[in-house]
C-alpha positions as CSV (number, residue, x, y, z in Angstrom):
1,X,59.3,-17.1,6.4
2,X,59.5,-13.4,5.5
3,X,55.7,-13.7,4.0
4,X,54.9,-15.4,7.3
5,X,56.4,-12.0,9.5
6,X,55.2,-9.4,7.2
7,X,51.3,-11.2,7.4
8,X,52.0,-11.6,11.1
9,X,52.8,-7.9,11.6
10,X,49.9,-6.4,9.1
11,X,47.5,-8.3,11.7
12,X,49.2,-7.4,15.2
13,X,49.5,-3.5,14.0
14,X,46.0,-3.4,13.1
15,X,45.0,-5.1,16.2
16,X,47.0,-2.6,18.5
17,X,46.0,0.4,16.5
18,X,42.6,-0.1,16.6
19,X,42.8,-0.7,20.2
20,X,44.6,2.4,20.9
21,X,42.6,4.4,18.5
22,X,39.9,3.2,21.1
23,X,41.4,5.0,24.0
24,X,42.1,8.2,21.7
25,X,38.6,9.0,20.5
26,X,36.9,8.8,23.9
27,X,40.1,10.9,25.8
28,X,39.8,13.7,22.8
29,X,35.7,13.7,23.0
30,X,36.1,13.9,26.8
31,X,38.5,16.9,26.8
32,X,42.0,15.0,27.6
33,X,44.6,16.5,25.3
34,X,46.5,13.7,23.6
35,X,49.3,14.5,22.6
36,X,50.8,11.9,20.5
37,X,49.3,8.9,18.4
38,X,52.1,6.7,17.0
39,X,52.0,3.5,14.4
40,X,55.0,1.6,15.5
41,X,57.9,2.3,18.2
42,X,61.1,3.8,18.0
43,X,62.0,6.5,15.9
44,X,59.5,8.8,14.0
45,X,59.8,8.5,10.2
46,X,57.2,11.1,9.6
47,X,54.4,12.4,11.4
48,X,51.6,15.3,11.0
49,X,49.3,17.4,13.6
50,X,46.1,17.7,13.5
51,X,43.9,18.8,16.6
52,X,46.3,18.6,18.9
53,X,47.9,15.2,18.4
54,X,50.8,14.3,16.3
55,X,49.8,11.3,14.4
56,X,53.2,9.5,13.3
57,X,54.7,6.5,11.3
58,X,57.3,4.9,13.6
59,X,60.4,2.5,12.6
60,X,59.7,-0.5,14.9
61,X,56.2,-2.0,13.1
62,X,54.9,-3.8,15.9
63,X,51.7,-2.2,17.1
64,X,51.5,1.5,18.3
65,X,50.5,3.6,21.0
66,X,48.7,6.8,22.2
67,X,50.6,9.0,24.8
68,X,47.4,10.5,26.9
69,X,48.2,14.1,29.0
70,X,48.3,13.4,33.0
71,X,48.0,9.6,32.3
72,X,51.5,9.4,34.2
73,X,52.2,10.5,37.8
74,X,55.6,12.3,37.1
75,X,53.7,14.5,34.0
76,X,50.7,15.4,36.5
77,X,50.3,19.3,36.7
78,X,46.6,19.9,37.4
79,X,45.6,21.0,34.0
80,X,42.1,20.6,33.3
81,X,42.7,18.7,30.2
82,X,44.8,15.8,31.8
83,X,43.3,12.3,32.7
84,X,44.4,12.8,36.4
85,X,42.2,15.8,36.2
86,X,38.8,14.0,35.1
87,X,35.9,12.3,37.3
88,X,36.3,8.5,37.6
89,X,33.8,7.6,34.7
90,X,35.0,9.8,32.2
91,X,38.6,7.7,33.3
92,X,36.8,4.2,33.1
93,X,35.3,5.3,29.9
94,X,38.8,5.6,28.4
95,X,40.0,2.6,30.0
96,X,37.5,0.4,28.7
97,X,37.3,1.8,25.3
98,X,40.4,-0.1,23.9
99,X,39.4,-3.5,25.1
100,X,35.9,-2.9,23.5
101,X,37.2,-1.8,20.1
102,X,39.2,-4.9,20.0
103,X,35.2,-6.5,20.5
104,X,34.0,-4.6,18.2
105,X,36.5,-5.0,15.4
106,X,36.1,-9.1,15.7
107,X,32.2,-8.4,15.1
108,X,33.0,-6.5,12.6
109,X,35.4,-8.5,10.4
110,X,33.7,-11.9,11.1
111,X,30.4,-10.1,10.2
112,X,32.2,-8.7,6.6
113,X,33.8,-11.3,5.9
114,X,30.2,-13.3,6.2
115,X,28.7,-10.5,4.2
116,X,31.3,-10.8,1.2
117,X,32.7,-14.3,1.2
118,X,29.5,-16.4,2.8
119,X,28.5,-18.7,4.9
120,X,30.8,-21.8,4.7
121,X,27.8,-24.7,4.1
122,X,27.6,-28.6,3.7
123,X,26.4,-28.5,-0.4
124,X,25.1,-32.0,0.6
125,X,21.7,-34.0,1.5
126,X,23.7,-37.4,2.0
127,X,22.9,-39.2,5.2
128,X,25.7,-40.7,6.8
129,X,24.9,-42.0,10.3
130,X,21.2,-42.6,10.7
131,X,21.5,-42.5,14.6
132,X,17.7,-44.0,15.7
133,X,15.9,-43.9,12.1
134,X,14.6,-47.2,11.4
135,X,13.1,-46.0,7.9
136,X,16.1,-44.4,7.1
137,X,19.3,-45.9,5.3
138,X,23.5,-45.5,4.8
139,X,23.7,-42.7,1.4
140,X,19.7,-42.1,1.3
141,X,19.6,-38.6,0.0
142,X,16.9,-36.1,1.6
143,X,15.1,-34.2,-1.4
144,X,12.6,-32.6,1.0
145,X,11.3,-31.9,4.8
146,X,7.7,-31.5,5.5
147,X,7.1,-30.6,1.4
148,X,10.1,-27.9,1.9
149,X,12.9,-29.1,-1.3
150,X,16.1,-28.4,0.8
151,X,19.7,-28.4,-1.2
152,X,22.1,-28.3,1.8
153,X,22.6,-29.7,5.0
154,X,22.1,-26.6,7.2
155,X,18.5,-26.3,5.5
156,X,17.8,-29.7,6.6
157,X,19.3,-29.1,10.1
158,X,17.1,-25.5,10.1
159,X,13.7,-27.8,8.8
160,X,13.9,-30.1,11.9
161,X,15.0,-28.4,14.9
162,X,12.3,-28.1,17.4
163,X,10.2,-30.7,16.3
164,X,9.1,-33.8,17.2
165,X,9.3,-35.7,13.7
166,X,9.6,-34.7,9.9
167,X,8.0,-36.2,6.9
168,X,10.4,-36.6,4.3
169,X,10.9,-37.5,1.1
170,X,14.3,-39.7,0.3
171,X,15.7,-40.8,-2.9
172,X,17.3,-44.6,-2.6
173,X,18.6,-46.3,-5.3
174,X,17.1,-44.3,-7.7
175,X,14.1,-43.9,-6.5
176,X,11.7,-41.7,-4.6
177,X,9.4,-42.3,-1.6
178,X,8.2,-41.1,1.8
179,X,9.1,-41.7,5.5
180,X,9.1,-40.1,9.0
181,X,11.6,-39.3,10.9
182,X,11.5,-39.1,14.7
183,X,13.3,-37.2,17.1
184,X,14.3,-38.7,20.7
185,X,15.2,-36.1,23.4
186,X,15.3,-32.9,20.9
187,X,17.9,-35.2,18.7
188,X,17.2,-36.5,15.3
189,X,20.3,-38.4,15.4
190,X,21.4,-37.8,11.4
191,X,24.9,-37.0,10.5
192,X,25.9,-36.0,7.0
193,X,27.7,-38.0,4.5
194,X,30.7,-35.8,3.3
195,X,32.6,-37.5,0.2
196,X,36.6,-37.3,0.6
197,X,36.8,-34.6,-1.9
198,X,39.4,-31.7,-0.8
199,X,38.7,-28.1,-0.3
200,X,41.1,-26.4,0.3
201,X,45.3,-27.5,0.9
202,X,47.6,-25.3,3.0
203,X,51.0,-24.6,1.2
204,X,53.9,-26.2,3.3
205,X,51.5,-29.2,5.0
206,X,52.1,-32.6,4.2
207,X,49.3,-33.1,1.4
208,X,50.7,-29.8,-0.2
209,X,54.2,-31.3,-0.5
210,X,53.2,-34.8,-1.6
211,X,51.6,-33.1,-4.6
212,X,47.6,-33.0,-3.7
213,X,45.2,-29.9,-4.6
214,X,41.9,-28.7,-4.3
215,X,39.4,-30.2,-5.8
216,X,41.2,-33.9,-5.4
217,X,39.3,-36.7,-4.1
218,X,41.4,-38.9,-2.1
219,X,40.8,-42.8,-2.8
220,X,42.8,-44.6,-0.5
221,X,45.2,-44.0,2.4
222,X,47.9,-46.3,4.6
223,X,46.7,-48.7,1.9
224,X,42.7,-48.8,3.1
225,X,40.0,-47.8,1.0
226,X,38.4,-44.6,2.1
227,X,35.0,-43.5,0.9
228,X,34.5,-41.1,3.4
229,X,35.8,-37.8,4.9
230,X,35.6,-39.1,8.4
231,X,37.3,-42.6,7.5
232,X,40.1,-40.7,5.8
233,X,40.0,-38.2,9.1
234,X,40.7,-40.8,11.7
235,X,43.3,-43.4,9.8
236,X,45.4,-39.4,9.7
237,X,44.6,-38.3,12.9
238,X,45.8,-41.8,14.1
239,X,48.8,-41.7,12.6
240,X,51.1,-38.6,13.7
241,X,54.6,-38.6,12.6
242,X,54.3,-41.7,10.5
243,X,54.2,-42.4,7.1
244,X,51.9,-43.1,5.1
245,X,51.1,-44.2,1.7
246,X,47.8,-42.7,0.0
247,X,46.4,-42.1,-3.1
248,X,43.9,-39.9,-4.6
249,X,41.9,-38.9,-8.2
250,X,42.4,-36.0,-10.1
251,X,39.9,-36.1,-13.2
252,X,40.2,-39.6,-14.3
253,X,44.0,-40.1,-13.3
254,X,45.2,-42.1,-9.9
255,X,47.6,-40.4,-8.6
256,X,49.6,-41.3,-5.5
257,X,52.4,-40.7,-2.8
258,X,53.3,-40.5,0.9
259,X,52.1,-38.1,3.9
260,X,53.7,-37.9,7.6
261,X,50.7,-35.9,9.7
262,X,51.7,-33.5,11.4
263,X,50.9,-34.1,15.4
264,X,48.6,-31.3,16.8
265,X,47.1,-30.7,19.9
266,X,43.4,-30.7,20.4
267,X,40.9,-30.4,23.2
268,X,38.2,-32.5,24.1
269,X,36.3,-31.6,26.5
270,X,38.3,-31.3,29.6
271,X,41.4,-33.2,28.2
272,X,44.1,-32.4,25.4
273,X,44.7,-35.1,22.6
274,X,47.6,-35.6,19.8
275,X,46.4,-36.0,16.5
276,X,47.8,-36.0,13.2
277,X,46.7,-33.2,10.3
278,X,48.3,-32.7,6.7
279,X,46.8,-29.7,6.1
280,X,43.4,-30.2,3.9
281,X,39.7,-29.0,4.5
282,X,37.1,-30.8,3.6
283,X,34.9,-28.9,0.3
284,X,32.2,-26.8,1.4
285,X,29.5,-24.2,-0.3
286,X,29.3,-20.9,0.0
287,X,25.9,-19.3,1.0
288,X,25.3,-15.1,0.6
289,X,22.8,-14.3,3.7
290,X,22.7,-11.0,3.3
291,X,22.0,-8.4,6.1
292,X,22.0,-11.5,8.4
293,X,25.7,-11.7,7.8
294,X,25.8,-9.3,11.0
295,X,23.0,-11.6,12.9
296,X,25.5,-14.6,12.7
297,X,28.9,-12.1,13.3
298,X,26.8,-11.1,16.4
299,X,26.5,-14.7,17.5
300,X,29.8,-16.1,16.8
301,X,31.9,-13.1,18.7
302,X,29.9,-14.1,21.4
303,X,30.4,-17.7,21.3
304,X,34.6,-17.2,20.4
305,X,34.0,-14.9,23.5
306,X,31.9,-17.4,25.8
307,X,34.7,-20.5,24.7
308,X,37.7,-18.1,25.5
309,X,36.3,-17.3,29.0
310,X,35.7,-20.9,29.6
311,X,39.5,-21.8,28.5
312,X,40.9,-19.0,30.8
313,X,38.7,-20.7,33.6
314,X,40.1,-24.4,33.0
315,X,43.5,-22.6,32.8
316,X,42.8,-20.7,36.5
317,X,41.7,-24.4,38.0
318,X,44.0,-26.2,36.6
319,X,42.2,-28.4,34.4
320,X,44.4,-27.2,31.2
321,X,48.5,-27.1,31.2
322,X,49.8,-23.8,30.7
323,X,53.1,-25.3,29.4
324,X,51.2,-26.9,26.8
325,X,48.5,-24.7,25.8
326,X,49.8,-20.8,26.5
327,X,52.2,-19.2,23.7
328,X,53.8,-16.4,23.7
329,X,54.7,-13.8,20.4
330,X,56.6,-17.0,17.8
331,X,53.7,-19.1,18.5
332,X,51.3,-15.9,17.6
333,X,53.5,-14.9,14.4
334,X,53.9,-18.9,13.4
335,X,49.8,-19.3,13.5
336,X,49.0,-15.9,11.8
337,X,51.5,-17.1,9.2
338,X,49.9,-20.7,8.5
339,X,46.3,-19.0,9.0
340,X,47.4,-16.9,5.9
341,X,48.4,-20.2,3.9
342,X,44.9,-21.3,4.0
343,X,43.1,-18.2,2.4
344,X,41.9,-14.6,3.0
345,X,38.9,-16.0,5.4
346,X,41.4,-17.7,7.6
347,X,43.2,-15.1,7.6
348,X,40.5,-12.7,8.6
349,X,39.4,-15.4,11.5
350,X,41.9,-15.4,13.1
351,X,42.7,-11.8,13.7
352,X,39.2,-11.3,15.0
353,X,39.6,-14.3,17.2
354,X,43.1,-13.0,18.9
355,X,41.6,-8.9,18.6
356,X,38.9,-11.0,20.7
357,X,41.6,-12.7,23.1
358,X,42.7,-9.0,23.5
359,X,39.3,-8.0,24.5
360,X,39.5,-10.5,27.5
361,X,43.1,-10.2,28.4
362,X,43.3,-6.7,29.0
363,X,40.5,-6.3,31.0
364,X,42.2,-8.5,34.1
365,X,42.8,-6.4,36.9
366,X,46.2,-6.3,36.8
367,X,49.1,-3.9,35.9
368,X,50.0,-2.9,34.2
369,X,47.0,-3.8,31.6
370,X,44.0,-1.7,31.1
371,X,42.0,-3.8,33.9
372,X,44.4,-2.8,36.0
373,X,44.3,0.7,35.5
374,X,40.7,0.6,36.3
375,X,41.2,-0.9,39.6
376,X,43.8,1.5,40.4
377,X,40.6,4.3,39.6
378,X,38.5,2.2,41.6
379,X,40.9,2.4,44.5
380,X,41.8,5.8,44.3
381,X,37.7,6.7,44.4
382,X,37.4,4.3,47.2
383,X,40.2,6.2,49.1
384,X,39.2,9.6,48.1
385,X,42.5,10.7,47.3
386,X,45.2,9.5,44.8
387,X,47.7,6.8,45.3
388,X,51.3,8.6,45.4
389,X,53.3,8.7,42.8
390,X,56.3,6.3,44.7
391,X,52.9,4.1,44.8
392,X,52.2,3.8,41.6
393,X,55.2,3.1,40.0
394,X,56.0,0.4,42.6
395,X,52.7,-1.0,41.6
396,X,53.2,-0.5,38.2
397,X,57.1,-1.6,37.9
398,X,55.6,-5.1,39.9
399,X,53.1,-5.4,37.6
400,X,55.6,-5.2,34.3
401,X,58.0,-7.3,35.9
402,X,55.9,-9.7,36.3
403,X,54.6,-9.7,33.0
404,X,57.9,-9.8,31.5
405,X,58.7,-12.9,33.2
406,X,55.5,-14.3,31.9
407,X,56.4,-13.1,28.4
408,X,59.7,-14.8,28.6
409,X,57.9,-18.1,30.1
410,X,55.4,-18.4,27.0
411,X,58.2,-17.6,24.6
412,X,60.8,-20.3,26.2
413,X,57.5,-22.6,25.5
414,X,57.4,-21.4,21.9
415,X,61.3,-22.0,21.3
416,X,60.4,-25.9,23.0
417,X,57.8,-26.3,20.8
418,X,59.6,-25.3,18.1
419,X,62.8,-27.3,18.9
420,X,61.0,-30.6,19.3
421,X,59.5,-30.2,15.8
């Protein structure tokens, strides 16, 4: 539990930092004194000034903050160098800039962590499913696509999109020929065979505690033979809460025990299903790519980006329960925690996918988030003339009212969730 909080505070602190550091560099480089730049709240444990600012260490080690000059209505004196005092882009521009750091930080650390860990790949050539293929067979193995040797399943995928067939050549039962694939409506219809062989095992799951590792293959499970990762998938997803009885190899020892899944949540499309996990991936390669590291960081911030959105949206309309989907600061501690258990990569995924949640959130238009102090710019230009300050902090003591009570909504669903378990 303490690992679990200290992990969980390294990630929100960076996450807050970087987004106020966001606001700080584009105030100072537009001539708005800023006063104070703080790591933590409450008390100051040390601090030094440089240019202006104090930059200090504070007790309290959740997040930080950056005190701007003019930014509230009761410290307004007219000063050139206070927020009030700028033109309404130069106030946008250090709206905006925290949200976008918060972007720009998930591109970065998916794109590193591509760069020095790799590309998670499929080491395997192994048709499972052969969809449409009447050539093709159960556990043929593809040696090569249109004379191209490929050793992986992305290569394969990479060789046949956007064409209308492949010659390749297959290796079955020892032996080597040639045959065509086709595709039917931009689909091949292939799926890869993935053995039952474990990657990686997150401490405190179920296959941790009944004693399996990395590197195990497991053999059998609720006393059926499994010979694949997606047979062994769907007798566990199937089975939440219960126990069961599986067994597995290590070298050339059977080894065996029991495993109650753990019931998650997962979306389908438009609906939310229960299944059961115990806490294993399957094993995968890693891949170096190199400068395209960035290419692919580019691509998947925008896609965490693009599903996010489309969540919010389902959220808005109704399609999705907030009860059972929304948590609050226990559920975001609890998942950095177990994010940690699976590795560094995890780890670093899932801080750039909430510093990407961030992004979204605090551009809504509402107070007393950064959105909403960009419509209150907007309205103010629109009016030609300030809101007062009795406006304003009615506006803004509605707007942090009401996210309290939304705070303590998600985090009475956290203490359910956590209850029930």
């Amino acid at each position: 539990m303490f690992i679990t909080i200290i992990v969980a505070i390294i990630a929100l602190s960076i996450l807050v930092v970087v987004h106020e550091a966001g606001h700080m560099i584009v105030a100072k480089k537009s001539g708005i004194r800023v006063p104070e730049f703080s790591v933590g709240f409450g008390p100051k444990i040390f601090g030094i000034k440089r240019g202006g600012t104090e930059y200090k260490l504070s007790l309290i080690p959740l997040g930080g903050y950056v005190k701007l000059a003019g930014m509230e209505p009761s410290e307004i004196k007219g000063e050139e160098d206070e927020f009030a005092s700028k033109n309404v882009w130069t106030k946008l521009s250090v709206i905006v800039t925290g949200p976008f750091f918060n972007l720009l930080l998930a591109f970065l650390i998916i794109s590193f962590a591509l760069l020095f860990l790799g590309i998670s790949t499929l080491n395997t050539t192994v048709v499972d499913d052969i969809g449409h293929q009447k050539e093709l067979k159960h556990k043929d193995k593809i040696l090569t696509i249109d004379g191209k040797k490929v050793s992986s399943w992305d290569e394969i995928i990479v060789s046949i999109q956007n064409k209308d067939s492949a010659v390749c050549e297959i290796e079955r039962n020892g032996r080597s020929n040639l045959l065509t694939l086709y595709s039917e409506d931009g689909n091949f219809g292939i799926t890869p065979f993935i053995s039952s062989e474990v990657g990686e095992v997150a401490r405190k799951h179920p296959a941790y505690k009944a004693g399996i590792r990395k590197g195990d293959i497991i053999t059998k499970i609720d006393n059926k033979e499994v010979h694949s990762w997606t047979e062994m998938v769907n007798i566990i997803q199937k089975n939440a809460n219960k126990s069961l009885a599986i067994e597995w190899l290590r070298d050339d020892s059977l080894m065996n025990g029991f495993v109650i899944p753990k019931e998650q949540q997962r979306m389908v499309g438009d609906s939310i299903i229960k299944v059961g996990i115990i806490g294993i991936s399957m094993k995968l390669g890693k891949k170096h790519i190199g400068i395209l590291s960035f290419k692919h960081g580019f691509i998947q911030t925008c896609e965490i980006t693009g599903l996010t959105l489309a969540f919010l949206g389902k959220l808005i309309s109704g399609k999705v329960s907030a009860k059972k989907n929304l948590g609050g600061p226990l559920a975001v501690v609890r998942v950095i925690g177990e994010s940690a258990q699976w590795g560094l990569e995890s780890y670093l995924n899932l801080i750039a996918f909430i510093s990407i949640q961030l992004f979204i959130l605090n551009l809504i238009p509402f107070p007393p988030l950064d959105g909403g102090q960009g419509l209150i710019v907007l309205i103010e230009t629109i009016r030609k003339k300030p809101l007062s300050e009795k406006g304003l902090k009615l506006i803004q003591n509605i707007g942090f009212a009401i996210l309290i009570l939304f705070m303590a909504y998600v985090t009475f669903n956290d203490i359910t969730r956590m209850l029930k378990k």
